[in-house]
C-alpha positions as CSV (number, residue, x, y, z in Angstrom):
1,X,59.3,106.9,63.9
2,X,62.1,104.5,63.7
3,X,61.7,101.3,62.0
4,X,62.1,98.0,64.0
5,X,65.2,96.7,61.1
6,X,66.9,99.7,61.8
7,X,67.0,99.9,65.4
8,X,68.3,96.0,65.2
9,X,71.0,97.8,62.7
10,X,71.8,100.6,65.1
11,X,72.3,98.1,67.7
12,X,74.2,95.8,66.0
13,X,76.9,98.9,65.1
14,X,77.0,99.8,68.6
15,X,78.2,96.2,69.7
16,X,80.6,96.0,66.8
17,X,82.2,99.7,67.4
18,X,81.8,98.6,71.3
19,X,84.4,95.7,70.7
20,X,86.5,97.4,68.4
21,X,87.1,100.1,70.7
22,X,87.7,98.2,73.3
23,X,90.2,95.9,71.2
24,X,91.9,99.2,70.1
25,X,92.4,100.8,73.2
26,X,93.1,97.4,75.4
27,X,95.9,97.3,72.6
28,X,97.5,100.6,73.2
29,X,97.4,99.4,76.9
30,X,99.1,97.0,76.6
31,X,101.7,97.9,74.1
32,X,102.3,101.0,76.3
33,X,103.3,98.9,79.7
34,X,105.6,96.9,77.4
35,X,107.8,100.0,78.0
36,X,109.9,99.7,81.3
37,X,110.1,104.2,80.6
38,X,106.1,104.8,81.0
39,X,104.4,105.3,83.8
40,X,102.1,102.2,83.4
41,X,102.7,99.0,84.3
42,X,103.1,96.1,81.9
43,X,99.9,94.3,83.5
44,X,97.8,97.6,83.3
45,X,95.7,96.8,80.7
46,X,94.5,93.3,82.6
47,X,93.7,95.4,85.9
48,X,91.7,98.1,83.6
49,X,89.4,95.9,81.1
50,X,86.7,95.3,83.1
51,X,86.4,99.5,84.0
52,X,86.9,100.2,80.3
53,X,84.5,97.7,78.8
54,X,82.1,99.3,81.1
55,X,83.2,102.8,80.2
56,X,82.7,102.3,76.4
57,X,79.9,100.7,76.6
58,X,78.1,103.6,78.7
59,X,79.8,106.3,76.1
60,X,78.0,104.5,73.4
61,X,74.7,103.7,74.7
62,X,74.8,107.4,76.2
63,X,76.0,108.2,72.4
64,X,72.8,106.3,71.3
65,X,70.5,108.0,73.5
66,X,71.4,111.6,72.6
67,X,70.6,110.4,68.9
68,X,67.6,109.3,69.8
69,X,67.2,105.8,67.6
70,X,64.7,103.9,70.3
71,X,61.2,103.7,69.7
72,X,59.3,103.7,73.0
73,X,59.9,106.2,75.7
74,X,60.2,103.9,78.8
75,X,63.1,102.9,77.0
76,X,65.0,106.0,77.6
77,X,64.0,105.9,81.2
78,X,65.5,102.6,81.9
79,X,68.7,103.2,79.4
80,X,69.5,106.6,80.3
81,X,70.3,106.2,84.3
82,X,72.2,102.7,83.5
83,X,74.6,105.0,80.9
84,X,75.2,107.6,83.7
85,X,75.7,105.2,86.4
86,X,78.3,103.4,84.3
87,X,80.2,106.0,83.2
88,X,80.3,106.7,87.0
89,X,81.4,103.5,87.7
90,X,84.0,103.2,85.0
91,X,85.3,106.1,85.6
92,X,85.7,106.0,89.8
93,X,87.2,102.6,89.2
94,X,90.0,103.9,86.6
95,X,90.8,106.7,89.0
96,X,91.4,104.7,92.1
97,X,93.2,102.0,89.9
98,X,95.3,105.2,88.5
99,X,95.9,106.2,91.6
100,X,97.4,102.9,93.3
101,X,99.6,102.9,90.4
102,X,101.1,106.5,90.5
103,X,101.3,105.5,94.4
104,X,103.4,102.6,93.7
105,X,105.8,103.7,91.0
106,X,106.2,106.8,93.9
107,X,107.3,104.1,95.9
108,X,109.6,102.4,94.5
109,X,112.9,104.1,94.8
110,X,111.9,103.3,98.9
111,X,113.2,100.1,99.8
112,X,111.3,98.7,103.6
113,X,114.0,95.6,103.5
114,X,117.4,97.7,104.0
115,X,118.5,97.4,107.5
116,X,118.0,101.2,107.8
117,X,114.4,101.2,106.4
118,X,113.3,104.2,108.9
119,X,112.6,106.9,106.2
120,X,110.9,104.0,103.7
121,X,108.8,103.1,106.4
122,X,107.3,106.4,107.2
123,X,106.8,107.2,103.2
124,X,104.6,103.9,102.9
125,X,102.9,104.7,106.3
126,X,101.7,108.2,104.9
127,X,101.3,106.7,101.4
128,X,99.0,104.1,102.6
129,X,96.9,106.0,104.9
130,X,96.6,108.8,102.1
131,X,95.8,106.4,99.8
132,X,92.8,105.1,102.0
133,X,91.8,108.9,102.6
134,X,91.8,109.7,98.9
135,X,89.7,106.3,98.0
136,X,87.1,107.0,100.5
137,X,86.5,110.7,99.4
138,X,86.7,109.5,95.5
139,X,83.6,106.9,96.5
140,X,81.7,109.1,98.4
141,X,82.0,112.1,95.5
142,X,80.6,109.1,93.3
143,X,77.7,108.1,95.1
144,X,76.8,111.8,95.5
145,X,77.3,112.8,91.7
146,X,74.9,109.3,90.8
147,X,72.5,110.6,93.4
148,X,72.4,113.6,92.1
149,X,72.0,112.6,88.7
150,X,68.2,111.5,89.3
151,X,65.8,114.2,89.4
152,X,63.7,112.0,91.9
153,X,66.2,111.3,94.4
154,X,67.5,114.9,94.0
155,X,64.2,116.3,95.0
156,X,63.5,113.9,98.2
157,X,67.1,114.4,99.3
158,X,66.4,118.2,99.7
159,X,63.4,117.6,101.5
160,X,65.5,115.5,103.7
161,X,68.1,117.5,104.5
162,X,65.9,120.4,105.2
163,X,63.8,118.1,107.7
164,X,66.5,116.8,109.4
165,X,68.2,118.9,111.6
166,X,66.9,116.4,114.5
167,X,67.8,113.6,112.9
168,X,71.3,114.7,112.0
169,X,72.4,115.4,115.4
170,X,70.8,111.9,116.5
171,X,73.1,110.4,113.7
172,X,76.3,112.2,114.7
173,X,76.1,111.7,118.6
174,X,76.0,108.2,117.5
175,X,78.6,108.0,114.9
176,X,80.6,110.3,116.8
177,X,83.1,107.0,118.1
178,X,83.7,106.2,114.2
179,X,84.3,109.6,113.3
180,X,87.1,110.0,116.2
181,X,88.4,106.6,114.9
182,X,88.6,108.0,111.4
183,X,89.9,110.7,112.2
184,X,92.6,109.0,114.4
185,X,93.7,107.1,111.4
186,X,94.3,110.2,109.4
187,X,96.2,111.9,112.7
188,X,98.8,108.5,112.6
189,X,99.1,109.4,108.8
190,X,100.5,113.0,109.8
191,X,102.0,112.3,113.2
192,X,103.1,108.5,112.8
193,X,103.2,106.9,116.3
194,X,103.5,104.2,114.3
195,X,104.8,103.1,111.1
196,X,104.5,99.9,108.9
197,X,106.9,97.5,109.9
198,X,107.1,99.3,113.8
199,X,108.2,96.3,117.0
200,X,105.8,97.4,119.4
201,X,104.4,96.0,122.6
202,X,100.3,96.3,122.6
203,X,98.0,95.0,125.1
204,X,101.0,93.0,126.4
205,X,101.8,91.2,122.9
206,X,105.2,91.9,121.0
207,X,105.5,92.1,116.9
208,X,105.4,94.3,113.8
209,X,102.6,96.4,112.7
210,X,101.7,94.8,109.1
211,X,98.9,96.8,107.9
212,X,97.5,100.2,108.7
213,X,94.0,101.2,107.6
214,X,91.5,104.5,108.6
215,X,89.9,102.8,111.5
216,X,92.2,99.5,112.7
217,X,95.6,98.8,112.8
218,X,97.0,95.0,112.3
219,X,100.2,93.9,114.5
220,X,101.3,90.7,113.8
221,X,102.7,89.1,117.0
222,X,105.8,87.5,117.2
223,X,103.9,83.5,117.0
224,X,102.4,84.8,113.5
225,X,99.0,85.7,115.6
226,X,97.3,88.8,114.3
227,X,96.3,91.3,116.8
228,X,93.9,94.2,115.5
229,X,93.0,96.8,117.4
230,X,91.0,100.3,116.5
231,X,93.6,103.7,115.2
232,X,92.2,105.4,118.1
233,X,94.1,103.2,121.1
234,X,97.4,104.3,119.6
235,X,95.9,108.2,120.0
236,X,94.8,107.7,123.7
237,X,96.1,104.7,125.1
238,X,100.3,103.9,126.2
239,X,102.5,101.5,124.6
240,X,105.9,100.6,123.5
241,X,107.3,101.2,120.3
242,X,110.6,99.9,119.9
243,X,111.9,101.5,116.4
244,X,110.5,105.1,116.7
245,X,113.8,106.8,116.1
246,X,115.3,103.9,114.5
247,X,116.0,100.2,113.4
248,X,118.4,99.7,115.8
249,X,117.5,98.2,119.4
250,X,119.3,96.5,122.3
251,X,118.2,93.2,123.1
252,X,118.0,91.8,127.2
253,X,119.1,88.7,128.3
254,X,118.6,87.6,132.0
255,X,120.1,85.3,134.0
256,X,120.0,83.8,137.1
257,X,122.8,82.0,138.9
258,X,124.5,81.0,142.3
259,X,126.4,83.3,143.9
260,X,129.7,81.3,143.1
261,X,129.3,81.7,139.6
262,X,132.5,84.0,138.2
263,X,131.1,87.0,136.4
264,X,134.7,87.2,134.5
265,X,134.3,83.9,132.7
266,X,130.7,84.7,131.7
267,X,131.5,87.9,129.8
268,X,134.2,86.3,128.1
269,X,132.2,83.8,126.8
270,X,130.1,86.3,125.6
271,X,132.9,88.2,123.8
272,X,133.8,84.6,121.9
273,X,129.7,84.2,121.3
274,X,129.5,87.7,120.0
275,X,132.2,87.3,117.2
276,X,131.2,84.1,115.8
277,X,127.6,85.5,115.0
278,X,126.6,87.7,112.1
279,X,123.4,88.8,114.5
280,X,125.7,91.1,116.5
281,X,126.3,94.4,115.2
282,X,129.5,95.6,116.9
283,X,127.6,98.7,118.6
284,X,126.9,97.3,122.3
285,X,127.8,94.3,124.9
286,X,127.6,94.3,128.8
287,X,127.0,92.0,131.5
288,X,126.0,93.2,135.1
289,X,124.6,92.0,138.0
290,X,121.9,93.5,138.5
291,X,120.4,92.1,141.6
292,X,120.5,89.4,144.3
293,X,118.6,87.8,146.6
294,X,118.4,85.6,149.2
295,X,118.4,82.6,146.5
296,X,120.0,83.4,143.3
297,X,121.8,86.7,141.6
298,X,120.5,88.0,138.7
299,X,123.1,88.9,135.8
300,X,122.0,91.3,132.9
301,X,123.6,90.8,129.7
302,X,122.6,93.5,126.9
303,X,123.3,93.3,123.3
304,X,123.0,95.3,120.1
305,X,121.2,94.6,116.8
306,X,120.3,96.2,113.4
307,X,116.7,95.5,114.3
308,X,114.0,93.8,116.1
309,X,113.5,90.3,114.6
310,X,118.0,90.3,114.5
311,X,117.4,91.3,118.1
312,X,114.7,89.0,119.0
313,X,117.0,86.2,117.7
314,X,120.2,86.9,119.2
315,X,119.0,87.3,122.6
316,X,117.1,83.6,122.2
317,X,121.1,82.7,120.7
318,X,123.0,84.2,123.8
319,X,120.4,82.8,126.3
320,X,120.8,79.5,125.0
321,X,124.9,79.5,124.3
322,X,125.0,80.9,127.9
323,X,123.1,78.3,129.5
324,X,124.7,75.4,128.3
325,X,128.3,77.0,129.0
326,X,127.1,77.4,132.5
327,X,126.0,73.6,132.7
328,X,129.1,72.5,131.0
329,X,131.9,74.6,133.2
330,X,130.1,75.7,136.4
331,X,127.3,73.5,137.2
332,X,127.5,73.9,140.7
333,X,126.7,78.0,140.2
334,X,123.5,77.1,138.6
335,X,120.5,78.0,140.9
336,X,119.9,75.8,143.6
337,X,118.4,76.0,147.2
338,X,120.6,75.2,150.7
339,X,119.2,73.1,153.3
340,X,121.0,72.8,156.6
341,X,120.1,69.8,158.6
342,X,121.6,70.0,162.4
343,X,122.9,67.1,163.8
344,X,122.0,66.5,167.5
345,X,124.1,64.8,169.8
346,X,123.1,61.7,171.4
């Protein structure tokens, strides 16, 4: 039987190799990420010291209770599942850490603020929504290898599964709405309705979408709203995407003016509005009339821009340059009703 001194001893060593270790190897880190060549990151070793203390300290005590050096027996029942579920831990942590890196240094050679960010903004898409998929299987393999790691639980588990035939169709008629919505956010991972950084109208609201997870999407509308809505409505339900095919979109201006009002003058204006502004891009520029009624006629002016928010901007710049040309040169075209008043002889 072990002495009482020496356990003390054997406990002590384990703490002192525990931090050396840990000094060493948070060392290496971090002289490793000094290096712009390696695949790490130069703040790796602050993101993995809290997984590695954890790591080293399971391998030791796990090191400890393979040797055997503790006296009493309940000892090694309450030591020996805290080692396995922290090497677990430790080790599902460094993995998905490792794996957001690999996916960002992947990334970077795929720049989302170029004007033609199409191809960028399908790789993050698919990288994101992988990323999520790969996480979620990575925590669920961990929970089943620390379940399985206890005898106990192993044992009622069986008897579970075997007993629960019933049961497990109750549970999947009525998980059945999250599963389609899981497996909706996978489908937009493969397919890509949408993509990160996509102008779309949804439920009547224009913006961007800014995130994209397994089960919701985020849009962020135009008034810096958030509008989140479940991966399944962009399976089953309509909407507009404005930058499917690409970045590129023509943006509509309405206006509506008296019938006097000459057409001529108000393209040219928009010829001279059009070159004094970087928010054109040269591509497109027309002005119909597009209807009239019995009070106003309704002029159509379209324009081209490298992308939505450009877009969104020149149309509010044309609408507005317009407007006050019209006040300024042909007030009398602006809308306007006519009342005739008869004048009866006396």
């Amino acid at each position: 039987m072990t002495s009482d001194p020496l356990l003390f001893r054997y406990i002590f060593a384990g703490v002192i190799t525990l931090l050396v270790s840990f000094v060493i190897a948070f060392y290496i880190l971090k002289k490793i990420g000094k290096d712009p060549k390696n695949i790490l990151p130069v703040n790796f070793a602050q993101r993995v010291w809290i997984p590695l203390l954890i790591f080293l300290a399971a391998l030791i005590l796990k090191v400890a209770l393979l040797s055997k050096i503790f006296i009493y027996e309940y000892t090694y029942n309450i030591l020996q599942p805290i080692s396995t579920l922290g090497l677990i831990l430790s080790a599902t942590w460094l993995i998905i850490l490792t794996l957001k890196i690999l996916k960002n240094r992947m990334l970077k050679k795929y720049d989302v603020n170029t004007s033609d960010n199409l191809k960028a903004r399908k790789i993050y898409t698919q990288f994101n929504i992988l990323e999520n998929i790969i996480i979620f299987i990575i925590i669920i393999l961990a929970i089943g290898i620390a379940l399985m790691s206890f005898e106990s639980i192993r044992s009622v588990g069986v008897s579970v599964l075997t007993s629960a035939g019933i049961a497990g169709i109750i549970i999947g008629f009525s998980a059945q709405k999250a599963i389609g919505t899981l497996l909706a956010g996978i489908q937009i991972a493969f397919t890509q309705p949408i993509r990160l950084q996509d102008a779309v109208i949804v439920e009547g609201e224009w913006g961007w979408i800014e995130e994209i997870t397994l089960t919701y999407v985020v849009i962020k509308v135009w008034d810096k709203r958030r509008l989140v809505v479940p991966s399944t409505y962009f399976i089953e339900t309509p909407f507009q995407n404005w930058t499917k095919n690409s970045a590129d979109l023509l943006g509509t201006v309405f206006l509506y003016t008296d019938y006097t009002v000459p057409v001529d003058k108000i393209r040219e204006e928009l010829d001279r509005l059009l070159e004094i502004t970087p928010l054109w891009d040269k591509q497109a520029k027309v002005v119909q009339v597009t209807d009239a009624t019995d009070r106003a006629m309704e002029i159509r002016i379209l324009v081209s821009a490298k992308d939505s928010p450009t877009a969104f901007d020149l149309r509010v710049f044309i609408r507005e340059k317009l407007i006050d040309f019209l006040k300024e040169n042909y007030p009398e075209s602006l809308p306007k009703s006519r009342v005739t008043i008869n004048e009866s002889k006396t």
